[in-house]
TORKOL-4160 file (C-alpha; in steps of 0.2 Angstrom, whole numbers, padded with zeros to 4 digits, m for minus):
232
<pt num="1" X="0000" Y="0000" Z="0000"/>
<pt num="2" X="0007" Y="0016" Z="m0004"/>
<pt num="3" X="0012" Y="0031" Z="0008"/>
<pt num="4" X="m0003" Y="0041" Z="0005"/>
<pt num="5" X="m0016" Y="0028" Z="0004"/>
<pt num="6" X="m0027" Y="0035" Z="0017"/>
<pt num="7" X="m0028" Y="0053" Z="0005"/>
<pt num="8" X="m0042" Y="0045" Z="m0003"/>
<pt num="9" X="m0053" Y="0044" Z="0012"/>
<pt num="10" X="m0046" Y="0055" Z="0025"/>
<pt num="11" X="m0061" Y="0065" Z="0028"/>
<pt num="12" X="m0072" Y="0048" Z="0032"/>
<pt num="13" X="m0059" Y="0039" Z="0040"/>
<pt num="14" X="m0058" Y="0054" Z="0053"/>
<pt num="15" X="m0077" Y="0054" Z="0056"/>
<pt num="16" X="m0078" Y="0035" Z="0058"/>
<pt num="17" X="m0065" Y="0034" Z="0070"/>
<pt num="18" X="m0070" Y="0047" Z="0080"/>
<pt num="19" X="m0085" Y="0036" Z="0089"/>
<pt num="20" X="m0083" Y="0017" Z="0081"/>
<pt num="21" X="m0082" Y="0003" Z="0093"/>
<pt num="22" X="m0062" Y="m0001" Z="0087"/>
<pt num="23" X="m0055" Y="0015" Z="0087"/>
<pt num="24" X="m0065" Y="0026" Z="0100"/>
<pt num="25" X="m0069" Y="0014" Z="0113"/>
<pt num="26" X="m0059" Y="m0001" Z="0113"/>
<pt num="27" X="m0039" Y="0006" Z="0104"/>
<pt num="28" X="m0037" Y="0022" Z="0110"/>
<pt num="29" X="m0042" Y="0020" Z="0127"/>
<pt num="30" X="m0032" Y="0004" Z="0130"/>
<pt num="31" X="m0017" Y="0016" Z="0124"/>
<pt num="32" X="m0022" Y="0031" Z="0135"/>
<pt num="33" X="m0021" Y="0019" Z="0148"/>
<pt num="34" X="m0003" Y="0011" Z="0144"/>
<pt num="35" X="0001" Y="0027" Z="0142"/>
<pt num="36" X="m0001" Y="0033" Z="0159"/>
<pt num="37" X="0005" Y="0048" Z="0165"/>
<pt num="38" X="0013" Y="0059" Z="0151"/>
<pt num="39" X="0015" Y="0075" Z="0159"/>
<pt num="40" X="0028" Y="0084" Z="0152"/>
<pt num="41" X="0036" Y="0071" Z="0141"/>
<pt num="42" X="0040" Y="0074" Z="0124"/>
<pt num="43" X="0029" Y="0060" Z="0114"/>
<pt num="44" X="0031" Y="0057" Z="0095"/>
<pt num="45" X="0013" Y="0051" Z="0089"/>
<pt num="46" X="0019" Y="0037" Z="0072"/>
<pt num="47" X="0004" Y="0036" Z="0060"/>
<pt num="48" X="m0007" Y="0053" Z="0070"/>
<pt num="49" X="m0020" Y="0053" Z="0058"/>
<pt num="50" X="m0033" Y="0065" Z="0060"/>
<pt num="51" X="m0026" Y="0069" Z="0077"/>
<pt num="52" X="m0038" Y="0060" Z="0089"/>
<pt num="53" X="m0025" Y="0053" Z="0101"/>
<pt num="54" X="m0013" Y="0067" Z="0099"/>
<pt num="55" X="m0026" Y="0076" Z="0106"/>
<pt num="56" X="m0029" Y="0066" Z="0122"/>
<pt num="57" X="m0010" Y="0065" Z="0124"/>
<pt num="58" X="m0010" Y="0082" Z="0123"/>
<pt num="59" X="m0023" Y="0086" Z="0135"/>
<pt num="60" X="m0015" Y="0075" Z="0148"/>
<pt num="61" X="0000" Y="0084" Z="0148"/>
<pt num="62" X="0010" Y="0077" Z="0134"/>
<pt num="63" X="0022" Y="0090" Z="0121"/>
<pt num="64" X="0017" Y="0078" Z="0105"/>
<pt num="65" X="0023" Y="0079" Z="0089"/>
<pt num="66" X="0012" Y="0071" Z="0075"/>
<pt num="67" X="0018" Y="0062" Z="0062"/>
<pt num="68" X="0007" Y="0054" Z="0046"/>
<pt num="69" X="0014" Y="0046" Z="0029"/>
<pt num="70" X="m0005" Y="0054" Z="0022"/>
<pt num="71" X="m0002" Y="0073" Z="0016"/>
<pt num="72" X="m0023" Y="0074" Z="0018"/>
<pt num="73" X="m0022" Y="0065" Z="0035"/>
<pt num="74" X="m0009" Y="0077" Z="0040"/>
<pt num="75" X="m0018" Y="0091" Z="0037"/>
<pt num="76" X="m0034" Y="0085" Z="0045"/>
<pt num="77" X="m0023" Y="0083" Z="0060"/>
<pt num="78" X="m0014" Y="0101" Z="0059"/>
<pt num="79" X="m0033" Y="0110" Z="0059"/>
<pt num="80" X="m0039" Y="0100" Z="0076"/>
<pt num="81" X="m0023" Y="0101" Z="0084"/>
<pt num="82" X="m0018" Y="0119" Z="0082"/>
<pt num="83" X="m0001" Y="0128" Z="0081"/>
<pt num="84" X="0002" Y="0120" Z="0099"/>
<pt num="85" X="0009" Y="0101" Z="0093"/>
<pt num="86" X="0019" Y="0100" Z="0076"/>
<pt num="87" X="0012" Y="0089" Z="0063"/>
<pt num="88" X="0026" Y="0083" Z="0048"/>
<pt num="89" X="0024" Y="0071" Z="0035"/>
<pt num="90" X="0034" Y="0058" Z="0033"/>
<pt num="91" X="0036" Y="0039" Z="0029"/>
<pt num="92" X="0040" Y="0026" Z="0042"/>
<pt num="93" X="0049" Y="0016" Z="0032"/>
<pt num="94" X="0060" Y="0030" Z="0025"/>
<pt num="95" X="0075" Y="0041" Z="0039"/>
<pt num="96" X="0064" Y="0052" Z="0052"/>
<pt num="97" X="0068" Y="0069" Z="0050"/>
<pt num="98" X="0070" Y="0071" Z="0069"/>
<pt num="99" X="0085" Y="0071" Z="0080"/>
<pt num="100" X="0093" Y="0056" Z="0091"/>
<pt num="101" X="0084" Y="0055" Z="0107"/>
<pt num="102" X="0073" Y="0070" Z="0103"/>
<pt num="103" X="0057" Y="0062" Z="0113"/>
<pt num="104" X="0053" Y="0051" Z="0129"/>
<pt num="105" X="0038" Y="0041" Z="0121"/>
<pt num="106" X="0033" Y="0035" Z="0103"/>
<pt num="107" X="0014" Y="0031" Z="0100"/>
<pt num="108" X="0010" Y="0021" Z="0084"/>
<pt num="109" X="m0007" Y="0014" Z="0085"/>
<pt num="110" X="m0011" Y="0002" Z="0073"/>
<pt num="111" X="0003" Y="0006" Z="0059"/>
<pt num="112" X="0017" Y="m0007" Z="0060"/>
<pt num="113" X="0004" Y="m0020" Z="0053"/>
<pt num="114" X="0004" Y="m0011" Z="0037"/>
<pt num="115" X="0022" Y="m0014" Z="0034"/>
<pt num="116" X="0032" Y="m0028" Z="0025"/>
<pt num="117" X="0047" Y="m0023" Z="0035"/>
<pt num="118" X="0049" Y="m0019" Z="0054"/>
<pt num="119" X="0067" Y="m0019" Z="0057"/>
<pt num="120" X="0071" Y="m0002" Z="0048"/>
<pt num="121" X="0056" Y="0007" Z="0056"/>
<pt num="122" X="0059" Y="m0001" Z="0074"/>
<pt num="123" X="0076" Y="0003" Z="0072"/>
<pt num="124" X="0072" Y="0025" Z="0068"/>
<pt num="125" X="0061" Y="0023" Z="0083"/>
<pt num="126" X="0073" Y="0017" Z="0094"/>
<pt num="127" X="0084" Y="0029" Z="0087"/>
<pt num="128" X="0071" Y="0044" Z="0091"/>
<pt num="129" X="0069" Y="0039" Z="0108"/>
<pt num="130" X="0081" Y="0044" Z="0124"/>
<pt num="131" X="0087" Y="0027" Z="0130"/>
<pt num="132" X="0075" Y="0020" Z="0143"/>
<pt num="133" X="0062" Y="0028" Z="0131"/>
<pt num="134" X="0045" Y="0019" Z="0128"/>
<pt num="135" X="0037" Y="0013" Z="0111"/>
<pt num="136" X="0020" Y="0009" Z="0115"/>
<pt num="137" X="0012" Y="m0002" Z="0101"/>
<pt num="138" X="m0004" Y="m0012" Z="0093"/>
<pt num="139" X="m0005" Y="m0020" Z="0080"/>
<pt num="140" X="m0019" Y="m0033" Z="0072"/>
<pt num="141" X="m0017" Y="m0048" Z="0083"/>
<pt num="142" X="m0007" Y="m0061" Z="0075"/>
<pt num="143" X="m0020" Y="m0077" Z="0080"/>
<pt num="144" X="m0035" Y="m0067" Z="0070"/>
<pt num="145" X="m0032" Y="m0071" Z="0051"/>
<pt num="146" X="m0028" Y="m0091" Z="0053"/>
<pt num="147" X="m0045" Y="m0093" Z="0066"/>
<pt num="148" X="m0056" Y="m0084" Z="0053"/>
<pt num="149" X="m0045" Y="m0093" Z="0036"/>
<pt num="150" X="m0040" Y="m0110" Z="0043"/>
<pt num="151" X="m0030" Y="m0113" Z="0028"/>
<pt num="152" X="m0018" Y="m0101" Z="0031"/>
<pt num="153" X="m0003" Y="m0102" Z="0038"/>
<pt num="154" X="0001" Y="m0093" Z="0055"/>
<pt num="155" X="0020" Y="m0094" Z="0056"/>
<pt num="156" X="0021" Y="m0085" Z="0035"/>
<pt num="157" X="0024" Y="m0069" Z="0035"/>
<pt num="158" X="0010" Y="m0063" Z="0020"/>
<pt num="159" X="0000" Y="m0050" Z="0015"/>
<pt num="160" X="m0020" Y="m0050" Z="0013"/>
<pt num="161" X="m0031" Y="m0037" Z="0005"/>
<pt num="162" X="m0048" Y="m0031" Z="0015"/>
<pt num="163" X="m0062" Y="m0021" Z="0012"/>
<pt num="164" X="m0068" Y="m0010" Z="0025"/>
<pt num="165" X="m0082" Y="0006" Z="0025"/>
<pt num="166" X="m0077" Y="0022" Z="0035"/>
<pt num="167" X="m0094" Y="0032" Z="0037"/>
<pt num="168" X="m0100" Y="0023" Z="0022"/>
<pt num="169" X="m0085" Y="0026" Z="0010"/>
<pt num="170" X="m0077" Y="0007" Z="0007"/>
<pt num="171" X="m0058" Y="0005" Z="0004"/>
<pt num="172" X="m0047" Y="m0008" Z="0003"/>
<pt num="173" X="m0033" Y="m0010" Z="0016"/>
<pt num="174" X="m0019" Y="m0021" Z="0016"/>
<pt num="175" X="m0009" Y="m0026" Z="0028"/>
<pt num="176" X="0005" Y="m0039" Z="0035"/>
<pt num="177" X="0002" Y="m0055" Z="0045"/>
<pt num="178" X="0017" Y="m0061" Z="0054"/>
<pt num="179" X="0016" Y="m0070" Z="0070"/>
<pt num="180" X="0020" Y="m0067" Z="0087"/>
<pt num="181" X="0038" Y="m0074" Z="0088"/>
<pt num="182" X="0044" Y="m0062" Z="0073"/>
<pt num="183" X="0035" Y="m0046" Z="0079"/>
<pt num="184" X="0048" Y="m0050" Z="0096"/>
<pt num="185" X="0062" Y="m0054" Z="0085"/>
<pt num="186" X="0062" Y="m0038" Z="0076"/>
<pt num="187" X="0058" Y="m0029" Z="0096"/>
<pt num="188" X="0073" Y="m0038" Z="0101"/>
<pt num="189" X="0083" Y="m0034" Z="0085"/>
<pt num="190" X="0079" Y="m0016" Z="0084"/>
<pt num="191" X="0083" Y="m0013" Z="0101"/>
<pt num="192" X="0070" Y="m0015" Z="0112"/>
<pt num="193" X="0065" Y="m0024" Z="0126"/>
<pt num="194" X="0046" Y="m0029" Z="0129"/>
<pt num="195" X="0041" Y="m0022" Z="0147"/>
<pt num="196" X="0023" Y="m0024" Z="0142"/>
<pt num="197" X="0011" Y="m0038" Z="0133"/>
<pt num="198" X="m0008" Y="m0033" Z="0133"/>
<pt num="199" X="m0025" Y="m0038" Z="0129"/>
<pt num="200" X="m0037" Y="m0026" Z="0136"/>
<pt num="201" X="m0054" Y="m0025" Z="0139"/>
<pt num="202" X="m0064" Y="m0014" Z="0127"/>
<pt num="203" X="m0070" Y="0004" Z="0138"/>
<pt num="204" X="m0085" Y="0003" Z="0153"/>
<pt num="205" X="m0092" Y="0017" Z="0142"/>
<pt num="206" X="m0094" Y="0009" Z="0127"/>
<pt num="207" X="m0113" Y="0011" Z="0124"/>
<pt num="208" X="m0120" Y="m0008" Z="0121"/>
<pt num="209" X="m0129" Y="m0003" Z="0102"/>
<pt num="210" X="m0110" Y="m0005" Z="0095"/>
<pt num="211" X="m0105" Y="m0021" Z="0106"/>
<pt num="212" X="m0106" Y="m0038" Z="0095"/>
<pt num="213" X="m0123" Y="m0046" Z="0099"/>
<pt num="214" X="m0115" Y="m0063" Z="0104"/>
<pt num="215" X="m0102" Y="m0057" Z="0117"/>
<pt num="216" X="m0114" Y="m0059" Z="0132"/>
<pt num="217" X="m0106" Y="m0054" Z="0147"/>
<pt num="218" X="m0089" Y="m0054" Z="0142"/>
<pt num="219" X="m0080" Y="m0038" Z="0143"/>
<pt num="220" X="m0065" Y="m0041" Z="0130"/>
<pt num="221" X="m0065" Y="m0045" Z="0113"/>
<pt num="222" X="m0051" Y="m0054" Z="0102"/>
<pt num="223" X="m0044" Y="m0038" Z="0088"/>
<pt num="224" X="m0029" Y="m0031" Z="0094"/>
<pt num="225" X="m0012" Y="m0036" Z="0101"/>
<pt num="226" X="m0003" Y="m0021" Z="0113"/>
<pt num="227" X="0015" Y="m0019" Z="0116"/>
<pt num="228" X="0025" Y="m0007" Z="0129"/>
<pt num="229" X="0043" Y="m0007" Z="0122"/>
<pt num="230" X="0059" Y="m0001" Z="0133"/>
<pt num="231" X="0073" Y="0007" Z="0122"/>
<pt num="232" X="0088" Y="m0001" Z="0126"/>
């Protein structure tokens, strides 16, 4: 998928992840929480968007900087968030244009799964961050594709092509299955150490119209797969 795919429905991407079950009330909470206290530390958000969890790093405290590969996404971003948090464009997968140990914290919420290679964009991060610095992560979780398609193979890193509708606009994603020993190898490669493994619960508030009929009392879903990362 190219650097800018998102350019063709940034404006319905924003608005669908503004109060969808995924993003609003089950991914950006869990990562607020990870997260903790940011007062005061200098957070690199990888993959920003529109700006949604900029924003509630920022409002807790956090200096962020944004950062989106999508010029249309970028911009989106730059009009919520103001003058106050820079917003740059610029591909993972390419050099970051930010200095060595420039932040405390990297955010990148739902981004490395869209890409073939992690090691070069782990590596940048680590770089970015002050040793001891934190990379906090999710990602698709690895166990998904091979429960829904039983014939594929969980331990092949391979890509797969799906169609989802943001606020009634469909496009086609595709992303990068790799299982969970080769998501820590390239951790462990690049530099980090994993402090934290999580699979949260989705938020208290989430009203129950956007819960899947089926999950009954339960208060967590199988989706994503969260990671705290200590720069080494």
């Amino acid at each position: 998928m190219r650097a800018d795919h998102y350019d063709d429905f940034a404006e319905a991407y924003a608005r669908d992840n503004e109060s969808n079950l995924f993003n609003a009330h089950y991914e950006r909470p869990a990562m607020l929480d990870l997260a903790g206290d940011v007062t005061g530390r200098r957070v690199l958000d990888v993959g920003c968007g529109a700006g949604a969890l900029a924003q509630a790093l920022r409002d807790r405290g956090a200096l962020v900087t944004g950062l989106d590969a999508s010029p249309a996404m970028a911009a989106l971003a730059r009009r919520r968030l103001g003058d106050d948090v820079d917003v740059v464009v610029a591909d993972l997968a390419e050099p970051l244009p930010f200095a060595a140990g420039e932040f405390d914290d990297a955010v990148a919420s739902l981004v490395l799964h869209y890409l073939p290679d992690w090691l070069g964009p782990l590596a940048e991060l680590r770089r970015v961050l002050e040793p001891g610095g934190r990379l906090l992560l999710s990602v698709n979780h690895p166990v998904i594709r091979p429960v829904v398609y039983p014939q594929e193979d969980y331990f092949a890193t391979t890509a797969y092509t799906e169609d989802y509708t943001f606020d009634g606009r469909t496009a086609a994603l595709t992303f990068w299955h790799r299982p969970l020993h080769a998501m820590t190898d390239a951790f462990s490669r690049a530099g980090f150490r994993i402090s934290t493994l999580a699979e949260p619960p989705f938020s208290p508030q989430t009203p129950a119209e956007l819960l899947p009929p089926d999950l009954g009392d339960r208060t967590a879903f199988l989706c994503f797969l969260f990671f705290v990362l200590e720069a080494r």
